[in-house]
N, C-alpha and C positions, 0 to 999 in steps of 0.2 A: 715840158720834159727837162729833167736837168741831169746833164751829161757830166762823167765822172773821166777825169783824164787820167790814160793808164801811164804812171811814170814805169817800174818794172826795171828793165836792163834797158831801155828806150831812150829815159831820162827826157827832159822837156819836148815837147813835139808831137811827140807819141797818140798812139790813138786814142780815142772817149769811148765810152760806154753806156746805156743807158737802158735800164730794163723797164718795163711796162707792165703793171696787171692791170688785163683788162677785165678781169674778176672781181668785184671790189669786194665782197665777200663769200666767203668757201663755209662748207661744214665738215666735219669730220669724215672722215673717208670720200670727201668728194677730190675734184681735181681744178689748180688753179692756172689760168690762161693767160696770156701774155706773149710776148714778145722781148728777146735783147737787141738793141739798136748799135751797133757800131759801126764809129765813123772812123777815117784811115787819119795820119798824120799828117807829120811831114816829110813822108817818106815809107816806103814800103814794110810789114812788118809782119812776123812769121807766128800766126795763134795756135796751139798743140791742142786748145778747147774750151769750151766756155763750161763751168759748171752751176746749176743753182741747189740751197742747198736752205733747207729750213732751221733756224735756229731761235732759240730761247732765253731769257734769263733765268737763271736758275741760283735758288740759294742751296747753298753747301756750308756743311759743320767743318772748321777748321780747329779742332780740338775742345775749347771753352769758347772759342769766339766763333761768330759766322758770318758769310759775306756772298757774293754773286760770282758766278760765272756763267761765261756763254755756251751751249750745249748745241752742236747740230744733232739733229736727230733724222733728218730725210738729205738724199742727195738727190740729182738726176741731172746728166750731160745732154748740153742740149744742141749740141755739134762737137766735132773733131776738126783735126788739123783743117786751117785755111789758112791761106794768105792773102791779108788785108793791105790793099794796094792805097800808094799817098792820096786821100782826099777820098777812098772810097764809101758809100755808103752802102750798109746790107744789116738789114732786117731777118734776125730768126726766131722763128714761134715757138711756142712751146707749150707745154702739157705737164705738169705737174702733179703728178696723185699724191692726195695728202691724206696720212697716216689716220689710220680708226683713234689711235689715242691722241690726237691732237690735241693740245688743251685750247681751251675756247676762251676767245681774248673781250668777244662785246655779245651784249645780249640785248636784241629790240634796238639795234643799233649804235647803242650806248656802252664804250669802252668800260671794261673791268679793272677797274686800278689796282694796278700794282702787275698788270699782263706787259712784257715787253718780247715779242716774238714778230717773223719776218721771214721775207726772203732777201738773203743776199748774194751776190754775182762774184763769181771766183771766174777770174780769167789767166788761163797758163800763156804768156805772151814771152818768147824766147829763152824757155824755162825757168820762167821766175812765175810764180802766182803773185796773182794781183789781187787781194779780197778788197771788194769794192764794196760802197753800202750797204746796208738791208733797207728793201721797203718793207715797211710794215702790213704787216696782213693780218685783216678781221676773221675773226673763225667763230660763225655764230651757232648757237645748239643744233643739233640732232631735233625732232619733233616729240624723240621719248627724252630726250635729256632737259629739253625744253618744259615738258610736260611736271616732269619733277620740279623744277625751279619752279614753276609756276606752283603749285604746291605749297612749297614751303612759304613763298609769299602771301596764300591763300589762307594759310596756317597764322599769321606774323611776324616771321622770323625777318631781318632784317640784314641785305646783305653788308659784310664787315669790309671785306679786301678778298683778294688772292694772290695766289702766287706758287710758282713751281720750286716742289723739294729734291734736291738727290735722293735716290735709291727706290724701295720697292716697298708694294704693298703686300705684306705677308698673305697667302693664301688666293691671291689673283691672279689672273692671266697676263698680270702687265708686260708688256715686252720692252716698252723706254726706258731709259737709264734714270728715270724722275718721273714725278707726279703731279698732279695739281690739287690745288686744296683752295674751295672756295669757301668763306668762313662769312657767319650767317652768327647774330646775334639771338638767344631765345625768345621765343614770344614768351607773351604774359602769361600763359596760360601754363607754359612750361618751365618760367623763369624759376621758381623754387628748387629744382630738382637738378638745372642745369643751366650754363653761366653761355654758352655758345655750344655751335654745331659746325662740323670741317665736312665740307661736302665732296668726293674724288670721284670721277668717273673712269673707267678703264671698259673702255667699249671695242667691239668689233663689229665684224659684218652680220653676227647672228642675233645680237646680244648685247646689252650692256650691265655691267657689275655697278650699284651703285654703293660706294662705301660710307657710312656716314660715323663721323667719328662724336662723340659726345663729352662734353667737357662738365662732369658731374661738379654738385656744387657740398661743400662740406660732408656730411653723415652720408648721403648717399655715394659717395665715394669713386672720385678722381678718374680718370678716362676711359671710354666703353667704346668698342670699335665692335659694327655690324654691317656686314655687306648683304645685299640683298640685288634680286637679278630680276632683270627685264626686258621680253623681245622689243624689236622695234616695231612691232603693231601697237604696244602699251604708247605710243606717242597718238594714237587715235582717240584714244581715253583721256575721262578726268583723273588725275592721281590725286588728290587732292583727300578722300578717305584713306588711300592707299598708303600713303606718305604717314596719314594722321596714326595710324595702325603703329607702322614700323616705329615710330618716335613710342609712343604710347610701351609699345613691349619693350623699346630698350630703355625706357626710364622708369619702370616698373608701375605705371600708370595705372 
């Protein structure tokens, strides 16, 4: 464990911090488990709360140029006021429910480049917040989101990168301030017609919207956006004709 010392109003001395998942990876609408660890200083010292609090890199449009920012999108306090006596130690657990639109950072255990998302520990210590590191957290498929990806691999497509966008997806249920877009090279079979594929999930507890965006290649003409829906029983199934369908109708196959 590696303890984060809270400077704050405190200033040298002051207590540490240290969160723990004991989750090592979560899925979409599941919940992540843990503990925060703090240790007292040198000297006694007044906590108003500890909060954790999920956040993202997220790219954002800065007029003609673009760049990143940090996004929380989930909070949850995982105590109120205490007082942390000099040298004390006190362990509190926690429960985290993590949001249906989660975007999904590793798949088969294998990070997604270009995912940088986490939990990190906000502690109000003498009314100063203290945002102390993020630990990183894996968030791997759903078994229907799962199912898709499998698919397109099935298919040839060839994962590119990802990464999360500000704003919305016109016509979806999204409720995040951003999206994710996992971008997928064309297979052979489709490469004439189309140069790549952006793949977004916007999922709930009943349901998942899969939107697949299509980056057409000359005469067939420039970007095609199609959402198509699926319970989470379709995670039982192969999708893999399923998938082969939907590409087929939106490329005029």
């Amino acid at each position: 464990m590696v303890f984060k010392r809270l400077l704050g109003a405190l200033g040298v001395g002051g207590p540490t911090v240290d969160t723990v998942l004991s989750t090592p990876a979560v899925y979409p609408g599941g919940t992540v488990h843990g503990q925060v660890n703090l240790v007292g200083g040198e000297r006694d010292a007044e906590i108003n709360g500890v909060t954790l609090c999920l956040a993202a890199r997220v790219e954002v449009e800065y007029g003609d140029e673009e760049g990143h920012t940090t996004k929380e999108f989930a909070r949850v306090q995982v105590c109120g006021p205490l007082r942390l006596a000099a040298g004390e130690r006190l362990a509190v657990p926690f429960a985290f429910p993590v949001p249906w639109e989660t975007p999904l950072t590793a798949i088969g255990g294998h990070h997604l480049s270009g995912m940088v998302l986490g939990v990190r520990t906000d502690v109000d210590i003498a009314g100063q917040l203290d945002r102390g590191d993020t630990d990183p957290l894996a968030v791997e498929p759903l078994p229907v989101q799962q199912r898709v990806l499998e698919a397109l691999s099935a298919l040839g497509f060839h994962f590119h990168r990802a990464d999360l966008e500000a704003g919305r997806i016109h016509g979806t249920s999204q409720t995040l301030p951003f999206y994710q877009e996992i971008e997928y090279k064309a297979a052979a079979q489709f490469a004439r017609r189309c140069n790549e594929v952006e793949l977004s999930f916007v999922t709930g507890p009943h349901r998942v919207e899969v939107v697949m965006e299509f980056d057409k290649r000359g005469v067939f003409g420039g970007d095609s956006v199609r959402t198509f829906v699926l319970d989470h029983a379709a995670g039982q199934q192969d999708l893999t004709g399923t998938v082969d369908g939907w590409i087929r109708g939106a490329l005029g196959h």
